[in-house]
C-alpha positions in Angstrom: -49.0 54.8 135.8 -49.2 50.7 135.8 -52.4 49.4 135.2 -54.3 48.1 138.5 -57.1 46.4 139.7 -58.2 49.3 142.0 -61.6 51.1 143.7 -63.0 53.5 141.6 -64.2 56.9 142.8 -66.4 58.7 140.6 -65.2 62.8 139.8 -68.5 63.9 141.6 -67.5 62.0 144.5 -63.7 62.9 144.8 -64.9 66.6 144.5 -68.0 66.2 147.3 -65.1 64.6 149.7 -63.0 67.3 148.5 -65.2 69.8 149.5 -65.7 68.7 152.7 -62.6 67.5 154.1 -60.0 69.7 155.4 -56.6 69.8 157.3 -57.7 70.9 161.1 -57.4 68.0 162.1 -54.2 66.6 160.3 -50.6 67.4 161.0 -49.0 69.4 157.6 -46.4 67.6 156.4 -43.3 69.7 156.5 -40.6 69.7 153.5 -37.3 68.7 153.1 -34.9 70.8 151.7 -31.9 69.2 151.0 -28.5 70.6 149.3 -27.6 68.4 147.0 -25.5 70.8 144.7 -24.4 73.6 146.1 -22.1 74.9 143.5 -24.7 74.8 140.6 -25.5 78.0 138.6 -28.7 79.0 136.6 -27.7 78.5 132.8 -29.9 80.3 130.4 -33.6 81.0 131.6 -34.4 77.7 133.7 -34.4 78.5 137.4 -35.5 75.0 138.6 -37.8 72.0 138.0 -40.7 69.8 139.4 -40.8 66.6 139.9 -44.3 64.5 140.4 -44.2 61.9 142.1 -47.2 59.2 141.2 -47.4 57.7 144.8 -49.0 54.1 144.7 -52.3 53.6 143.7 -54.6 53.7 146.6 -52.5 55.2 149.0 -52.9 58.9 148.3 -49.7 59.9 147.8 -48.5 61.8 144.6 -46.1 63.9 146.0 -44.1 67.2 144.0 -40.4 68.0 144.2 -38.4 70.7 143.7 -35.0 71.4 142.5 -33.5 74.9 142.3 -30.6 75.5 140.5 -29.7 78.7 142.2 -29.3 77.2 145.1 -28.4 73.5 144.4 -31.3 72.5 147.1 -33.8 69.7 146.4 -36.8 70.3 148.4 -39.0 66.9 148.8 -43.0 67.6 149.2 -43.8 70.9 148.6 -47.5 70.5 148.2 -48.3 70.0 151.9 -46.8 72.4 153.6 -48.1 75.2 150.7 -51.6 74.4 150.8 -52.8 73.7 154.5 -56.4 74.1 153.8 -56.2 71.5 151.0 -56.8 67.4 151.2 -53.7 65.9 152.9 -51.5 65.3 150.0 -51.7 65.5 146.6 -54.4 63.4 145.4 -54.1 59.4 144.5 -51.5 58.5 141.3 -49.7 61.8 139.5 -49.4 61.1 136.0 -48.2 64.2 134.2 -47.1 67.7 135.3 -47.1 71.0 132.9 -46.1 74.8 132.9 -48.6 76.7 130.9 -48.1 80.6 131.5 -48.4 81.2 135.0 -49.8 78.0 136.5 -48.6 74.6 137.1 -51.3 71.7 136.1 -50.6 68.0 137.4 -53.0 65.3 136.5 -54.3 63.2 139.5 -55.1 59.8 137.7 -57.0 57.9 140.1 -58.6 60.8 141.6 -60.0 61.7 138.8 -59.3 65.5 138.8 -56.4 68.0 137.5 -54.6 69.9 139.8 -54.0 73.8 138.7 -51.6 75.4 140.9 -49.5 79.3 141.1 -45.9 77.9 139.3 -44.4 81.0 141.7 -45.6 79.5 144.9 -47.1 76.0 144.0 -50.3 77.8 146.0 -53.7 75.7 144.6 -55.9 77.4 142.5 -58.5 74.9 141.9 -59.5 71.4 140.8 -60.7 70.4 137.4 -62.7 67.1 137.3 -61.6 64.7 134.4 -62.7 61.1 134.8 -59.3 58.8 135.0 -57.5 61.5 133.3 -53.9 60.5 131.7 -51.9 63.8 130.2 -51.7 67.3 129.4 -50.8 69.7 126.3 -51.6 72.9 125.5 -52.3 75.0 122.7 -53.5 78.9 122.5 -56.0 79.3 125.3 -56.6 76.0 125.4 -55.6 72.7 127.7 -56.1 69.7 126.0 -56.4 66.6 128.5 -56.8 62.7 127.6 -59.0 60.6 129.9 -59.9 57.2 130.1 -63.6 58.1 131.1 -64.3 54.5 132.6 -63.5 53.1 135.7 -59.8 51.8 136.4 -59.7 48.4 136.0 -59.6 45.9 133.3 -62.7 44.8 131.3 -63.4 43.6 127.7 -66.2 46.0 127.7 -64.4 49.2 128.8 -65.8 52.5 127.8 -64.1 54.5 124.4 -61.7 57.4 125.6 -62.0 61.5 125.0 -60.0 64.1 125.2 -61.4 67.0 127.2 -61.3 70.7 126.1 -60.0 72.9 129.1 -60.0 77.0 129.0 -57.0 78.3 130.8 -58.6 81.2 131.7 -61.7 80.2 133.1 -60.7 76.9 134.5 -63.7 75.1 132.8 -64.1 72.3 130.7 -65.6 73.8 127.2 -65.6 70.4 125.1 -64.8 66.7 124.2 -63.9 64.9 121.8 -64.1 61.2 121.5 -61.3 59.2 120.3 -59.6 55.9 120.4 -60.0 53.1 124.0 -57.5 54.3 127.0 -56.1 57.4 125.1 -52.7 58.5 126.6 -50.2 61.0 125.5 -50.6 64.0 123.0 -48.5 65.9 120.8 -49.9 69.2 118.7 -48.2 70.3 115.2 -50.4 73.1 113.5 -53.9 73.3 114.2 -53.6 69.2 113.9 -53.9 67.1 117.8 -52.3 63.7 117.7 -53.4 60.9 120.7 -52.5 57.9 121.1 -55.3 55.1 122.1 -53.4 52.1 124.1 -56.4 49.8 124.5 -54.7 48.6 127.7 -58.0 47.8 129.7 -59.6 45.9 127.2 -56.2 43.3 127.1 -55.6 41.7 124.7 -57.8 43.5 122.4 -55.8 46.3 122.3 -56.3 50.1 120.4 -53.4 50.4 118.1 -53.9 53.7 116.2 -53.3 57.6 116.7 -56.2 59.6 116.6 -56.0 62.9 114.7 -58.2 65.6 116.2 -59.1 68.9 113.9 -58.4 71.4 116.2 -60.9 73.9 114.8 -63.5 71.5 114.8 -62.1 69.4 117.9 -63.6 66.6 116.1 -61.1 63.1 115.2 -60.6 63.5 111.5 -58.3 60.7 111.2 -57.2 57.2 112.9 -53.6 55.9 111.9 -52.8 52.5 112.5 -49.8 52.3 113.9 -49.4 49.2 116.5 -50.5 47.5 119.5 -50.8 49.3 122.9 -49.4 52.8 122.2 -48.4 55.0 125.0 -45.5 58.0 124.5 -45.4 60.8 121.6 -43.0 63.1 120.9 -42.6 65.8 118.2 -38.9 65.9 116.7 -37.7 69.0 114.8 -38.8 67.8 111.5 -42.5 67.6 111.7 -41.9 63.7 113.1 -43.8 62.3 115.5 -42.0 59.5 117.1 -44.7 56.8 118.6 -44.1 54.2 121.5 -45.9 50.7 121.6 -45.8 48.6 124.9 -46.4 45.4 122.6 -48.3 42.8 124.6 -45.7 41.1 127.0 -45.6 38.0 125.2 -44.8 37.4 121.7 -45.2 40.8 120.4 -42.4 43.2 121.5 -42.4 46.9 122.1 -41.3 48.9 119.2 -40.8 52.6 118.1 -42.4 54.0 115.0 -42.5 57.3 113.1 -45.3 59.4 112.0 -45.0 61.9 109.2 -47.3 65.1 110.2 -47.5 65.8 106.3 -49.1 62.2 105.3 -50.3 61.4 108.5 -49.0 57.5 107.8 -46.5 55.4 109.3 -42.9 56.0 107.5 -40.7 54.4 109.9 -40.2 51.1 112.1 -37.0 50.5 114.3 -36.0 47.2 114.1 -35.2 46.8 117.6 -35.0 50.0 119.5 -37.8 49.2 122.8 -40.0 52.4 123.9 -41.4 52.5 128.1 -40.4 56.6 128.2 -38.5 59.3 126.1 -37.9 63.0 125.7 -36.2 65.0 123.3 -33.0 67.5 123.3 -32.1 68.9 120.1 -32.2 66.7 117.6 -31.2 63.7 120.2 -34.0 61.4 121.2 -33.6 60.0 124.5 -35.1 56.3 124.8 -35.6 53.9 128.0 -36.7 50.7 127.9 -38.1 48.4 130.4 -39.4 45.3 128.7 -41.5 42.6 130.8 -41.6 39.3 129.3 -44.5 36.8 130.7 -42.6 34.5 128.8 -39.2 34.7 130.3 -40.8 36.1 133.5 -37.8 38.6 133.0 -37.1 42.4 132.4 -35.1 43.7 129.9 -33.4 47.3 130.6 -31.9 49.8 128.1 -31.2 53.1 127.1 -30.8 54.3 123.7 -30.4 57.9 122.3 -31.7 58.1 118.3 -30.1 60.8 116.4 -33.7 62.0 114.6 -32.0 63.7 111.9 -30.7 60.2 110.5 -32.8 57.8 112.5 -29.8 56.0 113.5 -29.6 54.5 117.2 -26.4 56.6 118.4 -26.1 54.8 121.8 -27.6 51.7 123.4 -27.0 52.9 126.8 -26.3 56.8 127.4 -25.0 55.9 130.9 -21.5 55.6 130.8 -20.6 55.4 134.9 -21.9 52.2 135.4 -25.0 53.8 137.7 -27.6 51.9 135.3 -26.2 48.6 137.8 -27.6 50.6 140.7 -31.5 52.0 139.2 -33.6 49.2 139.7 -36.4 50.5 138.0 -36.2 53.3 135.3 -39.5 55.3 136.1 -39.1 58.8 134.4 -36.3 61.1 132.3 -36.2 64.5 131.0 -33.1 66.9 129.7 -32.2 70.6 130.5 -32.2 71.8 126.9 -29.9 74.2 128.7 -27.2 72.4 129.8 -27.7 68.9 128.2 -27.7 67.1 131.6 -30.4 64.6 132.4 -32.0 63.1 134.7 -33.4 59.4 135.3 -35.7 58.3 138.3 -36.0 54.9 139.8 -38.9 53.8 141.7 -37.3 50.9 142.8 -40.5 48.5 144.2 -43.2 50.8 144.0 -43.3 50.6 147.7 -40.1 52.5 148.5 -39.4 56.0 148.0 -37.9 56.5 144.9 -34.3 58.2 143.8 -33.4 60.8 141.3 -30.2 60.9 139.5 -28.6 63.8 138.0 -26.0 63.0 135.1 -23.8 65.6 132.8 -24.2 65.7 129.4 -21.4 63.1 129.1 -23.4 60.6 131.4 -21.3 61.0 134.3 -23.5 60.9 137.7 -23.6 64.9 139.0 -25.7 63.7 141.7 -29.0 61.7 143.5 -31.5 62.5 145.9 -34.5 60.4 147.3 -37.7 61.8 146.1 -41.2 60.8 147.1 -43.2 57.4 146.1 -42.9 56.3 142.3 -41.1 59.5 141.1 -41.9 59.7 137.3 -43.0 63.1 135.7 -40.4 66.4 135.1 -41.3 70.0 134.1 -38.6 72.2 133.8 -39.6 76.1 135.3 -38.6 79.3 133.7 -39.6 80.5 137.3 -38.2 81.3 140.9 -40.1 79.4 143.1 -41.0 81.9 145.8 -40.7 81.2 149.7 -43.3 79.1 151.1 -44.6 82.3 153.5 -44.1 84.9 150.8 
């Protein structure tokens, strides 16, 4: 999600309007189902994926996408026409999406709430309330879920961020722990939670440490200092945590650092290797970058793979079709551990629907599909998405 001058609406209020509003009087908007690849087969256990889209902010639209690979058809919307009885649409800016057991949990930023859904049937289940909640991980029982707390706009005296304690079986929130300013994503290794605090509302006094949260305790034990404006964290296969900062779109630039689990300190700097978004496939660390300068009034586009067994930069641009010319903005990637193919989203203007491409292992375009507003978040399901009337 970009940061945004925006209305805020409380938790207690989204749920009371919620609660009270209903679809009687509004058409359901249908799907689309679309083949897009009809010769695809299921390889391994993945049967399919989601695709979140975060919709504007303020315009109510976070949308989810389907994609089944027994079938090759992308189905846009799904939400909708699934859950009649529930709000029109999704809820106001989708910012992460998650498989945990049976359900499927998507964060709904700027309505303040997280979405638990049936993964078989995308059928809701119920509504968590999280003030300006970020992302999702899971450990045990457990759902762990960073929130801004405050209101969504910027202010020197924004309010400290928490990560909220979430039982999976009884839906509730069980505890919080308070961590670093605008927290964002997570990343568990033992009994050890790892958040990172980007400080973005409180510009340009930005956070620029990693939290460490006990588990046992769920209490921070530790803050790392890492960098200004910290965003992504991923866990290599070598007890590595690899850290994103967004820099401050000026004079400091946005770098990528590593985090060894066993010191908890900084070990690692890349000289130049830019972070917006990344995922992990092996021991291959995907990396897209797109860099806004004030300064040049210009962006900067890349994308790098790191080999995280060496920590050398592999690639500077894993697409080797020439369809990078044709994304205008890279919004979102993931890779089928699978098969090794990938896929990148553009959300274009923000106003636009977005696209999804499809590329082979080899970075050859398979395929692309429009998707909904802003398409940005993948989760890949172990699942067969059932018929919408079964």
């Amino acid at each position: 999600m970009r940061f945004f001058n925006a209305r805020y609406l409380t938790a207690a209020i989204c749920l009371l309007v919620l609660a009270t509003s209903c679809r009687k009087d509004d058409p359901i908007l249908p799907s689309e189902p679309i083949e897009v690849n009809p010769g695809e087969e299921v390889t391994g256990d993945i049967y399919g994926f989601f695709l979140l889209n975060e919709g504007n902010m303020g315009t109510n639209q976070a949308s989810i996408d389907h994609y089944d690979y027994e079938t090759g058809v992308y189905t846009r919307n799904i939400y909708g026409e699934r859950n009649p009885y529930e709000i029109k649409d999704l809820g106001d800016v989708g910012n992460d999406i998650q498989i945990y057991g049976d359900k499927l949990w998507a964060i709904i930023n700027c309505s303040n709430y997280v979405e638990v859904m049936d993964v078989n049937t995308v059928k809701h289940i119920t509504k968590i309330a999280v003030p300006n909640c970020r992302y999702l991980t899971f450990k045990d029982n457990y759902a762990y879920v960073s929130a801004y707390a405050g209101p969504v706009q910027i202010a020197p005296d924004a309010r400290i961020g928490y990560v909220a304690k979430i039982d999976t079986l009884t839906l509730e929130v069980v505890d919080e722990c308070i961590v670093g300013y605008q927290p964002e994503e997570m990343a568990i290794v033992g009994d050890k939670l790892y958040v990172t605090n980007s400080g973005g509302y409180r510009v340009p006094n930005y956070d620029r440490t990693v939290s460490v949260i006990d588990l046992n305790t769920f209490t921070e034990v530790k803050q790392i200092e890492v960098a200004i404006n910290l965003h992504r964290i991923k866990l290599d296969n070598y007890g590595n945590l690899y850290v994103s900062s967004r820099g401050d779109y000026y004079t400091v630039p946005s770098k990528t650092f590593i985090i060894d689990t066993n010191t908890d300190e900084v070990v690692y700097e890349f000289d130049d290797l830019p972070n917006t978004n990344m995922t992990l496939c092996g021991d291959s660390l995907y990396v897209y970058s797109t860099e806004w300068s004030y300064v040049t009034k210009e962006w900067t586009v890349s994308y790098a793979i790191v080999d995280t067994r060496t920590r050398k930069i592999i690639t500077r641009n894993f697409i080797k079709d020439g369809t990078e010319e044709r994304i205008q903005t890279p919004y979102g990637i993931a890779v089928n551990p699978n098969t090794g193919e990938f896929l990148v989203t553009d959300a274009k203007d923000y106003v636009r629907a977005g696209t999804l491409h499809c590329f082979g292992k080899d970075g050859i375009r398979k395929w692309s599909i429009t998707t909904g507003n802003i398409p940005a978040h993948i989760v890949f399901s172990k699942k067969k998405l059932r018929p919408v009337n079964a």
